[in-house]
C-alpha positions in Angstrom: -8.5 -7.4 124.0 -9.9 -9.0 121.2 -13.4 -7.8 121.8 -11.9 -4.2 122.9 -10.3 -4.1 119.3 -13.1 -6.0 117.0 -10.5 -8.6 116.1 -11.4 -12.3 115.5 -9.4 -14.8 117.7 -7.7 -16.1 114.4 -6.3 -12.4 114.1 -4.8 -13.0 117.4 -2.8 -16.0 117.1 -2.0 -15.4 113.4 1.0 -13.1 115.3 -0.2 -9.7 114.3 -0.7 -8.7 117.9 2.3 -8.2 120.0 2.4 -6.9 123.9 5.7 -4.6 125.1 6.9 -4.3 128.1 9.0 -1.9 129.6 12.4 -3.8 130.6 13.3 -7.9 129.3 10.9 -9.3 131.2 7.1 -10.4 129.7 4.9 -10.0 132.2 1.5 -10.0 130.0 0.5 -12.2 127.3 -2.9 -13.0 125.0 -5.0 -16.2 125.9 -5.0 -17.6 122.5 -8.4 -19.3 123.1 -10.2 -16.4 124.6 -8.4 -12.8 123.5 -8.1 -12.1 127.0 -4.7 -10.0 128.6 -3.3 -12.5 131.2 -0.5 -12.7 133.2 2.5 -14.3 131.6 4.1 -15.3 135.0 3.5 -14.8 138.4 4.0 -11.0 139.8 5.8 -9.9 143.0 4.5 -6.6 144.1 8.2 -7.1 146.7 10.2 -7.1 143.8 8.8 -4.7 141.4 7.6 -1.9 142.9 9.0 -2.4 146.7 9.4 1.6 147.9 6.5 2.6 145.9 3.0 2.5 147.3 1.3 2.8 143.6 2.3 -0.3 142.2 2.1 0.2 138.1 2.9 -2.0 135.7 2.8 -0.6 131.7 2.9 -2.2 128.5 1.9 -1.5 124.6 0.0 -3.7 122.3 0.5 -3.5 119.0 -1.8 -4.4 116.4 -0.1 -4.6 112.7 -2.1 -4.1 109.7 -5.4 -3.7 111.5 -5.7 -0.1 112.7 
């Protein structure tokens, strides 16, 4: 993400960069050390998306002050 966006790591964990997701659960967050989009816990296709066959999973980032 960081890359994606041109942002320096520092940028990252300074808490300008938020992630939404749909619902109360956080299912993505941002490696701190690396800018990468990880998992924020583990993901049960069962659970979340059990009579669908297209499992999707959305969510926003939000960058302030930078774009």
């Amino acid at each position: 993400v960081a890359k994606d966006l041109g942002l320096q790591l520092l940028e990252l964990s300074d808490g300008g960069v938020r992630i939404l997701n749909k619902g109360r659960t956080q299912y993505f967050a941002l490696h701190g050390k690396t800018g990468h989009l990880v998992t924020a816990e583990r993901l049960d296709r069962e659970q979340l998306c059990r009579l669908v066959e297209k499992c999707v999973l959305r969510c926003e980032l939000i960058v302030e002050g930078q774009m």
